[in-house]
C-alpha positions, 0 to 999 in steps of 0.5 A: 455469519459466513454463509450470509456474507458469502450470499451478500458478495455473491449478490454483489459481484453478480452485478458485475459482466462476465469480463469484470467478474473474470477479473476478481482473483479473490475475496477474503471476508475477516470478521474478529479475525476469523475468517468468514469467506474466502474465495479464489477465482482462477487462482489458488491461495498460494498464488502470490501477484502485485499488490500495486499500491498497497505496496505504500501502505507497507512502506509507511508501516516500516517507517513507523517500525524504524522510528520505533527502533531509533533508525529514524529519529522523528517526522520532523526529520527533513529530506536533506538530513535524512538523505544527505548524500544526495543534498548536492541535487537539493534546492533548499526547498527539498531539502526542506520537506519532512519525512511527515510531508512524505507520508502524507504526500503533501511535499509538492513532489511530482504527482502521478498522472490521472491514469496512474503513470508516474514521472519521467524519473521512473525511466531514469538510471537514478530514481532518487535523484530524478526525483530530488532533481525535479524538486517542488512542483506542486503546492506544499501543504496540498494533497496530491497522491505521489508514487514519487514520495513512496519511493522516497520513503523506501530510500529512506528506510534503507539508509535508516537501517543499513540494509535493503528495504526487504531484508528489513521488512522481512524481519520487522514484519513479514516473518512475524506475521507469517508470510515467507518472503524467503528467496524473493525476486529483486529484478530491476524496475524495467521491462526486460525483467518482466519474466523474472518478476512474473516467474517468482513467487515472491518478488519486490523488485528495485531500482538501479541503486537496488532500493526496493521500489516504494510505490508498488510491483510488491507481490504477495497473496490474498492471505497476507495482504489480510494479515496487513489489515489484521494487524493494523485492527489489532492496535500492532499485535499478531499473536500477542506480540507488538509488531507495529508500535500502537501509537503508530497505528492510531497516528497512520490510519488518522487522516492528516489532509483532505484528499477530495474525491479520490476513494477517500475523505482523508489520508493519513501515512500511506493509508487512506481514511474513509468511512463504510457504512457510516463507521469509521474505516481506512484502507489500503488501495492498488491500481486495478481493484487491489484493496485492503479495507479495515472497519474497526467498529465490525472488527472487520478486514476485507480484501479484494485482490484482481487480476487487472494489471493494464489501463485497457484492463482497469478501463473495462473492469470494476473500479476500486470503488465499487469494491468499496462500496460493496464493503460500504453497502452491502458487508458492513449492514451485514454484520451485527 
């Protein structure tokens, strides 16, 4: 089976020019959690980068994690219970909005811009309450993809929990699946810290007030962003222990809203819902080509990770729909 994944990605990415090729950091093929291919172009398996919005989807699994253990109480929790020193910059329709608007970004909160940007709130001293202060902008009930909600999760999870979003996420779910977060780098969000970011080999960098940054800038390798799908295609398990409650694995990768054409049919929390090759999939998506698919039927896991980190990058290199639609197309006919 390997070699014959391996001649259909090879077919694949010849398609692709010579710069958009270069820009492939690595491939990893899973199938029943075996590996079947995995390749590295200029880069090693150690080499840790930003996983970009796939940072989201990480976010969302310790909500359900927090809710499992009794930090959170439940999706109907809203903003105003959840982050109650901060109601004096609530109007009532924030205070309002649940934690399952968050997770599905349906809250109406600031939405990124086309080309991937953020709000002005991202180049505040006060990420939290720049967001908060903002309020209601879109229409409630409606999809609209918020890095802003992401980084409302991440807030709350660390007041759920009394400890940094990295201290929890390590014990909850890094070390279980094996992935040494140990020492990390957690550089402020600007960037003067750009060196610092760059030179660790972990690193999860933080806003002003220290909240670990929920929309992305989350830096991992290849190798355990598949051990994210692994564990989501296994119902929560990693080597026969729950890490992820089960319940929230189904309720995560079900979509909950209709997203339109944006690399997905339907969102659930902080996973998009799709379909490849006809079968039921979701996935895991970051700027620049960053892709953590699972197909449960294949009980297949892919992952796509590139070195594209700027618009001018993504505007030459290949989207993250032709990763999907090489998953879609050509891996899952493939496998039997």
């Amino acid at each position: 089976m390997g070699a014959k994944v391996s001649a259909v990605l090879t077919e694949q990415l010849g398609v692709l020019s010579d710069y958009s090729l270069r820009e492939v950091r690595a491939v990893l093929v899973h199938v029943c959690g075996v590996p079947v291919h995995e390749e590295y172009r200029s880069s090693t398996a150690q080499e840790t980068h930003n996983v970009a919005s796939v940072t989201k989807s990480v976010i969302g699994t310790l909500v359900g994690i927090a809710l499992a253990d009794g930090s959170l109480k439940s999706l109907e929790q809203t903003l105003g219970e959840l982050l109650p020193e901060h109601r004096a910059v609530m109007s009532p329709a924030v205070a309002s909005i649940r934690l399952r608007q968050l997770l599905t970004m349906t809250a109406g909160l600031d939405a990124d811009l086309p080309d991937s940007s953020v709000g002005a709130w991202i180049q505040s001293d006060h990420f939290v309450e720049g967001i908060l202060r903002q309020g209601v902008v879109g229409n409630p009930g409606t999809f609209a993809y918020s890095s802003a909600s992401s980084h409302l999760l991440s807030a709350i999870v660390a007041r759920a929990t009394h400890r940094s979003v990295l201290d929890y996420a390590t014990e909850k779910l890094f070390e279980p699946l094996g992935i040494k977060m140990t020492g990390a780098a957690q550089p402020l969000l600007v960037k003067a810290s750009a060196a610092a970011y760059d030179k660790a080999r972990f690193a999860w960098p933080v806003d002003h007030q220290g909240i670990n940054y929920g929309a992305g800038w989350l830096k991992l390798r290849p190798q355990d962003m598949a051990k994210l799908g692994q564990v989501y295609l296994d119902h929560g398990t990693w080597q026969g222990k729950q890490i992820v409650p089960q319940s929230w694995v189904q309720d995560a990768t079900t979509g909950h809203v209709d997203v339109g054409a944006q690399g997905a049919d339907r969102y659930g929390y902080q996973w998009w819902v799709t379909t490849a090759g006809g079968h039921p999939a979701y996935a895991a998506l970051g700027f620049g080509g960053q892709l953590v698919e699972v197909v449960p039927d294949k009980a297949l896991v892919v992952v796509f990770a590139t070195h594209v980190d700027t618009l001018a990058s993504v505007a030459q290199g290949p989207s993250l729909h032709f990763y999907q639609n090489v998953v879609s197309g050509a891996l899952v006919p493939t496998l039997p």
